[in-house]
N, C-alpha and C positions, 0 to 999 in steps of 0.2 A: 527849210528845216522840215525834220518828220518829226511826228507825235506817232504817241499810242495813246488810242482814246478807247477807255475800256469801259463798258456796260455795266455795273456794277449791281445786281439782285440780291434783294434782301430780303427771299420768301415771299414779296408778296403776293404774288399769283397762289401761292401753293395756300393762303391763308385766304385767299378767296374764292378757294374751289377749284379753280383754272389748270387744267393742265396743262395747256403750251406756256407760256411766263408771259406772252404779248395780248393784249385785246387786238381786237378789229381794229379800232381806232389807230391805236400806238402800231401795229406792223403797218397799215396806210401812212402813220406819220413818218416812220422810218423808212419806207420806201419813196417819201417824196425827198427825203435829207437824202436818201442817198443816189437817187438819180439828181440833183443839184449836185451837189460832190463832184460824181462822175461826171457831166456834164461841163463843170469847171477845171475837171484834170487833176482832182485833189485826191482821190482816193487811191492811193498803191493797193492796198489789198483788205479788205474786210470782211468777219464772216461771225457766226453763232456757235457758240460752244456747248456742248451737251453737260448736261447738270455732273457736280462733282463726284456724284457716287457713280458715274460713269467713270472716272480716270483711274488710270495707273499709275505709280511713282513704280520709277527703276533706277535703281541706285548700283553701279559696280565700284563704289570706293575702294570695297574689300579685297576687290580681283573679281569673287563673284556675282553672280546676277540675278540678286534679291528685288523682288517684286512685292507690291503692294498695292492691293484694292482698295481704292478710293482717295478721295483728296490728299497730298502730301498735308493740309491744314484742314479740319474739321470746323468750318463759322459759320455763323448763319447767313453771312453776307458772302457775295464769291461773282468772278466774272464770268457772265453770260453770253460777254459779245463781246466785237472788239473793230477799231479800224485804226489801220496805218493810213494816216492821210499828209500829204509836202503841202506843206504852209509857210505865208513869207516869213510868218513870226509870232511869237505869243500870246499877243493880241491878238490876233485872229484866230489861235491857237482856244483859247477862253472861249472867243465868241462862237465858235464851230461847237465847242463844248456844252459850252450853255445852251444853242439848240436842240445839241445831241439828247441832251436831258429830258429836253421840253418832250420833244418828238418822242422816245422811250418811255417816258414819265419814271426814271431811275438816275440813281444818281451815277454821275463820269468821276471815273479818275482819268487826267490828263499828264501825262509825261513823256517829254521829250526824248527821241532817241540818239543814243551816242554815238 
């Protein structure tokens, strides 16, 4: 089975100063989860997504091709990371999760792909 397991930031770097979203600590911890992953052949693809007021929504419902600067949703919470990882099942699914936390110190949303 695959998952999406998404990084979920809720400002708090930006309320402690920081301007990368990771300490020293949390990108060391995320780089040890994620050489284990990879190591175990769990990882299809993961990577870090540039803060929302970097995006664009583009919408052609109309026919035409209306742009917009900045998040399609304005929250204080938004995803900052993400991995596709093949697991046997949901339980391991949780527990990959719940490391993923630890190691971030942010909270995962976990959902499986269709």
């Amino acid at each position: 089975m695959q998952f999406l397991v998404n990084v979920i930031d809720d400002g708090q770097a930006e309320a402690a100063g920081r301007t990368h979203s990771a300490t020293a600590a949390e990108a060391e911890a995320v780089q040890a989860l994620n050489d284990r992953l990879q190591s175990d052949g769990r990882i299809v693809f993961a990577g870090g997504l540039a803060a929302p007021a970097d995006s664009v929504v583009v919408d052609t419902r109309s026919g035409d091709v209306v742009t917009t600067e900045g998040p399609v949703v304005d929250a204080a919470e938004y995803v900052a990371g993400f991995w596709v990882l093949d697991l046997p099942d949901v339980e391991t699914a949780r527990a990959v999760a719940a490391e993923a936390s630890t190691a971030c110190n942010r909270m995962i949303e976990l959902r499986p792909l269709l």
